[in-house]
MARGURO-977801 format. One line per 8 residues: number of its first residue (from 1); their letters; for each residue x, y, z of N, C-alpha, C, O, CB. Coordinates in steps of 0.1 Angstrom, whole numbers. Glycine has a CB too. Example, Ala and Ser with C-alpha at 12.3 -4.5 7.8 and 13.67 -1.06 7.14 Angstrom:
BEGIN
1> AS> 132:-57:78:123:-45:78:132:-33:78:142:-33:85:113:-45:90  128:-22:71:137:-11:71:129:0:79:134:11:80:141:-6:57
//
This chain:
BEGIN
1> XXXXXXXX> 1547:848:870:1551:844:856:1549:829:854:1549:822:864:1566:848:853  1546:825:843:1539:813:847:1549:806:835:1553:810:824:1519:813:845  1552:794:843:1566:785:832:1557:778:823:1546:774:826:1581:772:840  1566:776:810:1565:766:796:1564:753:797:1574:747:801:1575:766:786  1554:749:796:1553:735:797:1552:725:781:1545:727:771:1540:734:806  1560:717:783:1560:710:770:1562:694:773:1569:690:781:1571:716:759  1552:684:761:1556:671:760:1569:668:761:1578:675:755:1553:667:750  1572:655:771:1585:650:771:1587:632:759:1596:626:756:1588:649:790
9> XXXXXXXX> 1573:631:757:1572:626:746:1562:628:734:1560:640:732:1571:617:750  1557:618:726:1548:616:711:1535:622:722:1533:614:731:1546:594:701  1526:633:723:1513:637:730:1505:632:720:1496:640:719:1511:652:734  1503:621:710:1491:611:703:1493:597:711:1485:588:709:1492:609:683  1502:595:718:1501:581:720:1501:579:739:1508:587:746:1515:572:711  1493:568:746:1494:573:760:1508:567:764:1515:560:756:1481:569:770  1512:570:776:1522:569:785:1516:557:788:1523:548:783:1525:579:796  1506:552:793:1505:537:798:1505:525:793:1515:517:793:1495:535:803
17> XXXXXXXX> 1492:525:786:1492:516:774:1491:511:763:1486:501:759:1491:513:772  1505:527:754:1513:529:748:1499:526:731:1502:522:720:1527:519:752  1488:530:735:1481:530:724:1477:540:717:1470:546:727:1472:523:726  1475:548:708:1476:563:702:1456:569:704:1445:566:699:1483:562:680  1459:577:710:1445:584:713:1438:587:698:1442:591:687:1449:600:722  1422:584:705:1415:584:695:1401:596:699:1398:600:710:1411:569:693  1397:600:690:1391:613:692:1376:606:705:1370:596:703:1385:622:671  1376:614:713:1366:615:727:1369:604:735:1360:597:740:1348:616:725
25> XXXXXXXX> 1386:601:737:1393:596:748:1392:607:759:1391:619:757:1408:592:744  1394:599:775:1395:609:782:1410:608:787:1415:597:788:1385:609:792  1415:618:788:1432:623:794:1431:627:804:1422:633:809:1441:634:788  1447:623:810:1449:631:823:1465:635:816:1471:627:808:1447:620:842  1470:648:821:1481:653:823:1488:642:836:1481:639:846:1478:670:826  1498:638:833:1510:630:842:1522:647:841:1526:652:830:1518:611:830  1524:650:853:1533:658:853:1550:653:861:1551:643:868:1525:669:859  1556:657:859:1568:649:859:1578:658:872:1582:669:870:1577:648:841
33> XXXXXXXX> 1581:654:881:1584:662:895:1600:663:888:1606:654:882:1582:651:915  1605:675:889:1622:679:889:1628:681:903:1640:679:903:1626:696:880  1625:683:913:1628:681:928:1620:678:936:1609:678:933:1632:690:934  1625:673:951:1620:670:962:1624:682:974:1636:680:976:1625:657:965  1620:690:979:1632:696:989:1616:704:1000:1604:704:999:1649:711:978  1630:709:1010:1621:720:1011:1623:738:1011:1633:744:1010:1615:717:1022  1607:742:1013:1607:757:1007:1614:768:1014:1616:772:1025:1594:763:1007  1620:771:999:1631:783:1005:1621:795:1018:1626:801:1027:1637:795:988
41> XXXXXXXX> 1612:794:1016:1606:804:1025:1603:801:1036:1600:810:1044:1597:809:1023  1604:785:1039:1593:779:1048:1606:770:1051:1601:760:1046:1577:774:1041  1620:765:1056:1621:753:1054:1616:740:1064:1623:730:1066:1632:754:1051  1606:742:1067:1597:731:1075:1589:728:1065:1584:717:1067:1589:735:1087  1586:734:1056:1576:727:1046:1581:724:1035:1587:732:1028:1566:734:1043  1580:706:1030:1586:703:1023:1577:698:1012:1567:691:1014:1595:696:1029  1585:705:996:1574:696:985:1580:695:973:1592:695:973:1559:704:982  1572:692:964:1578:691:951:1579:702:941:1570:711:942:1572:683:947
49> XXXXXXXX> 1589:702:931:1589:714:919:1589:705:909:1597:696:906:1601:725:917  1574:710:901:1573:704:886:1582:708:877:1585:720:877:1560:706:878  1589:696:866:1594:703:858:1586:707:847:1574:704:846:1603:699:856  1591:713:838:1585:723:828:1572:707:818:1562:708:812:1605:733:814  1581:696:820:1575:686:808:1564:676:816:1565:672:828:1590:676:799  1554:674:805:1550:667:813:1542:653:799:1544:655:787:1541:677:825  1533:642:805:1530:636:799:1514:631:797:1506:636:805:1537:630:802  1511:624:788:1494:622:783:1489:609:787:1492:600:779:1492:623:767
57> XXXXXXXX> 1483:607:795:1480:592:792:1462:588:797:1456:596:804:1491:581:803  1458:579:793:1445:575:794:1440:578:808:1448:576:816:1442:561:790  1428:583:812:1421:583:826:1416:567:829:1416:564:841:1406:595:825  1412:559:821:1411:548:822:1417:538:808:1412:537:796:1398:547:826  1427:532:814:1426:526:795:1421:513:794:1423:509:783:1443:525:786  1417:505:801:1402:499:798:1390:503:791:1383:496:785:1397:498:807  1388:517:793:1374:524:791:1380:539:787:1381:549:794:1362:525:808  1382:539:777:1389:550:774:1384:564:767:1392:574:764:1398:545:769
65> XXXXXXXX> 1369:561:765:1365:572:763:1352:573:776:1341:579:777:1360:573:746  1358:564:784:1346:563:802:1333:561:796:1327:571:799:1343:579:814  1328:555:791:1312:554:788:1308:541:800:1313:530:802:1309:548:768  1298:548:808:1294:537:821:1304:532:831:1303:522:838:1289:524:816  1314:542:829:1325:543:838:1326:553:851:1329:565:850:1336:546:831  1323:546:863:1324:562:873:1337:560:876:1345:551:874:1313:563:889  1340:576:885:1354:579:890:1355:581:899:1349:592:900:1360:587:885  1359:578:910:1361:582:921:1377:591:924:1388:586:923:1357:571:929
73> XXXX> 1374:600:927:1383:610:931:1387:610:946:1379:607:955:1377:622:928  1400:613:948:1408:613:965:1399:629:965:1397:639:958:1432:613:966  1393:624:983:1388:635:988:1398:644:998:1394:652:1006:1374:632:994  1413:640:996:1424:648:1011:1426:658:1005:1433:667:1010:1439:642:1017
//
């Protein structure tokens, strides 16, 4: 079953630097952790539970629609 996710704030304006998105900005979802612990099934393995809300903010807000912007991504 898959849970509801909803803004925990305004989703036109970013979380960083609080400037209101403009059409072919790039976004990243900021998701917002509700615990730390560990798994009831597993308890040696310990992680996080998202909560239901989460937030919007620029992928770069320098370059915010990335034009001649590369990205490097974590490869772990």
């Amino acid at each position: 079953m898959s849970r509801t996710t909803f803004p925990r704030c305004n989703g036109d304006t970013c979380i960083r630097c609080r400037r209101k998105f403009e059409r072919g900005d790039r976004v990243q979802i900021v998701n917002i952790i509700e615990k730390v612990g560990s798994n009831p099934s597993n308890p040696r393995e310990v992680g996080s539970w998202f909560s239901g809300e989460f937030e919007v903010q620029h992928s770069n807000c320098a370059d915010t629609s990335l034009d001649g912007t590369i990205i490097l991504g974590n490869s772990a």
